[in-house]
ROGUBA-471833 format. One record per residue: residue number from 1; residue in one letter; x, y, z of N, C-alpha, C, O in turn. Coordinates in steps of 0.05 Angstrom, whole numbers, plus 5000, padded with zeros to 4 digits. Example, Ala and Ser with C-alpha at 12.3 -4.5 7.8 and 13.67 -1.06 7.14 Angstrom:
# ROGUBA-471833
{1,A,{5264,4886,5156},{5246,4910,5156},{5264,4934,5156},{5285,4934,5169}}
{2,S,{5257,4955,5142},{5273,4979,5143},{5258,5001,5157},{5268,5023,5161}}
//
This chain:
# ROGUBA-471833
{1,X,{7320,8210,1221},{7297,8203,1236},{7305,8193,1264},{7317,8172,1267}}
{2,X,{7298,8212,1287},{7304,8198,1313},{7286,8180,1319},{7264,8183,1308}}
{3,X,{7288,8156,1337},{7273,8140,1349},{7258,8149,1373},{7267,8159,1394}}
{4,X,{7227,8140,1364},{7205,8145,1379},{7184,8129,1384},{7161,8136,1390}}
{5,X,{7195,8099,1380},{7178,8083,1380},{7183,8059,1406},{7185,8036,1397}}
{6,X,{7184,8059,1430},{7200,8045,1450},{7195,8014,1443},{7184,8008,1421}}
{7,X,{7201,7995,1461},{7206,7979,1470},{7171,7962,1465},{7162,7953,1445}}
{8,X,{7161,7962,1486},{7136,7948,1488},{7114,7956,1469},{7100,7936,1463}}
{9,X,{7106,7979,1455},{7104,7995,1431},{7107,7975,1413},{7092,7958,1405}}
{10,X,{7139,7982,1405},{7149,7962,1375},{7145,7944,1383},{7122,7951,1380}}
{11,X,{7143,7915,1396},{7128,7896,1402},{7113,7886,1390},{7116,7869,1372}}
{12,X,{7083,7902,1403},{7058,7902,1400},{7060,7913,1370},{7052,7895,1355}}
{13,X,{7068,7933,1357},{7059,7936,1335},{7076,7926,1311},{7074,7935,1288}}
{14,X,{7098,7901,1321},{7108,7881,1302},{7085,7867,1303},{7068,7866,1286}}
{15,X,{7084,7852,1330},{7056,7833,1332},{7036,7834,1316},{7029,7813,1305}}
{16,X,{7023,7858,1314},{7001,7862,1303},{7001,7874,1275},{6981,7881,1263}}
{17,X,{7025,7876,1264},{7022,7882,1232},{7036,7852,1225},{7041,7846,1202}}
{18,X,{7041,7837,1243},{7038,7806,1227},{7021,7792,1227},{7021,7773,1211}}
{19,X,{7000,7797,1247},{6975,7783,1244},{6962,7792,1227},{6949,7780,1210}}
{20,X,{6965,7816,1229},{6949,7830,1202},{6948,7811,1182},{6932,7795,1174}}
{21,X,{6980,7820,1174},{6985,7810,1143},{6982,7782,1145},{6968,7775,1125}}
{22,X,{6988,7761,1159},{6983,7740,1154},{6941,7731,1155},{6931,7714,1140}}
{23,X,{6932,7741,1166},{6901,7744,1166},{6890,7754,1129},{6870,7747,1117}}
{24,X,{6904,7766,1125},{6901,7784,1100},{6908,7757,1082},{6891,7745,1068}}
{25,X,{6937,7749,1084},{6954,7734,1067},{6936,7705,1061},{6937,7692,1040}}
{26,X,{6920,7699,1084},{6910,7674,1079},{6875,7677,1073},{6861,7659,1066}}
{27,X,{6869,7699,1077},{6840,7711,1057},{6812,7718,1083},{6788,7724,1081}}
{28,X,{6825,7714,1099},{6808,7710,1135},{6804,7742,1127},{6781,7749,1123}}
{29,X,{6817,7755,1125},{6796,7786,1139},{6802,7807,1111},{6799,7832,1113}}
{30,X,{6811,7796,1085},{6800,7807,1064},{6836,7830,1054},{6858,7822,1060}}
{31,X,{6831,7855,1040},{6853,7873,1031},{6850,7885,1061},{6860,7874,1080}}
{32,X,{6841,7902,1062},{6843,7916,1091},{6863,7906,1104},{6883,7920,1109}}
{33,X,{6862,7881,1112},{6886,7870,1125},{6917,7880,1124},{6933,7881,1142}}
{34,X,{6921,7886,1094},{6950,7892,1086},{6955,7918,1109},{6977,7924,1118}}
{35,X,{6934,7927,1114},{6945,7957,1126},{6962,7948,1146},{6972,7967,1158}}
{36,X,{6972,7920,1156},{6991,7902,1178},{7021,7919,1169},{7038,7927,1185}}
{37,X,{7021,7924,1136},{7046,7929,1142},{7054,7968,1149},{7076,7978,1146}}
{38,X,{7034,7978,1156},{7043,8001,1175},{7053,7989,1193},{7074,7978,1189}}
{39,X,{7045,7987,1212},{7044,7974,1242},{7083,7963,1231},{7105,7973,1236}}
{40,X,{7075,7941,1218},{7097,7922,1220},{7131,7941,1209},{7154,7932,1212}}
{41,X,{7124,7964,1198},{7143,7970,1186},{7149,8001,1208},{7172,8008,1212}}
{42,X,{7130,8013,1219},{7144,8024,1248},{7156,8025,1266},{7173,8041,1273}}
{43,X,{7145,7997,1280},{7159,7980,1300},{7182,7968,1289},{7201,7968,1305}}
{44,X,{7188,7956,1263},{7222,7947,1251},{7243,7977,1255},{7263,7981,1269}}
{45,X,{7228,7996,1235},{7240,8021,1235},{7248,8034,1266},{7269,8047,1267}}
{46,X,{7231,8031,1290},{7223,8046,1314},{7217,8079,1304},{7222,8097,1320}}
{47,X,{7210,8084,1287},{7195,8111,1278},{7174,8111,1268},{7170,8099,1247}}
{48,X,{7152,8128,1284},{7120,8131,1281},{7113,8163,1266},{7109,8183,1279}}
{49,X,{7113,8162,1238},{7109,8194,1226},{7087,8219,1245},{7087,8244,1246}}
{50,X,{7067,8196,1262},{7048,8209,1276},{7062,8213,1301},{7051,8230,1315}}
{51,X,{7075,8207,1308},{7077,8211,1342},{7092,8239,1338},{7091,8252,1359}}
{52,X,{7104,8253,1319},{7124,8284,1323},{7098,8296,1318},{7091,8310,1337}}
{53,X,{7081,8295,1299},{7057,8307,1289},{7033,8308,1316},{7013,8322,1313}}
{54,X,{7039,8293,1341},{7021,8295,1366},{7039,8304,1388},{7031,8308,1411}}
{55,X,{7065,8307,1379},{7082,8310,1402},{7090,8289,1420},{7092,8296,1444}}
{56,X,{7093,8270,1414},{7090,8237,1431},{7107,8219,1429},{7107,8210,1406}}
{57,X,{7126,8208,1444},{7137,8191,1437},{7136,8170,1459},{7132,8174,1483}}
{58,X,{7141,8140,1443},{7138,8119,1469},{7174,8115,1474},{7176,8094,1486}}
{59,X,{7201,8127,1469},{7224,8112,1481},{7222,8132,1503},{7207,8151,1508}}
{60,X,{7247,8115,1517},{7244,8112,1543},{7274,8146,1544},{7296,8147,1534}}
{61,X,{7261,8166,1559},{7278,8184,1567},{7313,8178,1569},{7322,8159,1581}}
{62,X,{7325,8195,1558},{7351,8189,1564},{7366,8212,1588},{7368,8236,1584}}
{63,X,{7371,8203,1605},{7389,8217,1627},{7406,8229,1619},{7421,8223,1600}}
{64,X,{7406,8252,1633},{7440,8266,1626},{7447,8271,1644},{7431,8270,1663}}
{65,X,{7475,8281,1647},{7487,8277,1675},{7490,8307,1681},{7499,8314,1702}}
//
């Protein structure tokens, strides 16, 4: 699996599959919530199954000389 998940990306979608889960975990926004750990387990990994499937990736280009 190459990495396709950049920098500000994995971030935001650590951020937000821990609010998730912790929203979930403490009963505030119900099961739905668990879905935190997509999010949270992309951004650890830096691989998004959807972004090859749209052609998309958020890392940052690598130079070649």
């Amino acid at each position: 699996m190459k990495a396709n998940v950049g920098g500000i990306d994995r971030i935001l979608r650590i951020v937000v599959g821990l609010v998730l889960i912790t929203l979930a975990a403490t009963g505030t926004v119900g099961v739905w919530g668990w879905i935190g750990v997509v999010p949270l387990l992309t951004g650890l990994f830096r691989w998004c199954p959807a972004y090859p499937l749209l052609g998309m990736s958020s890392c940052p280009m690598k130079k070649s000389n």
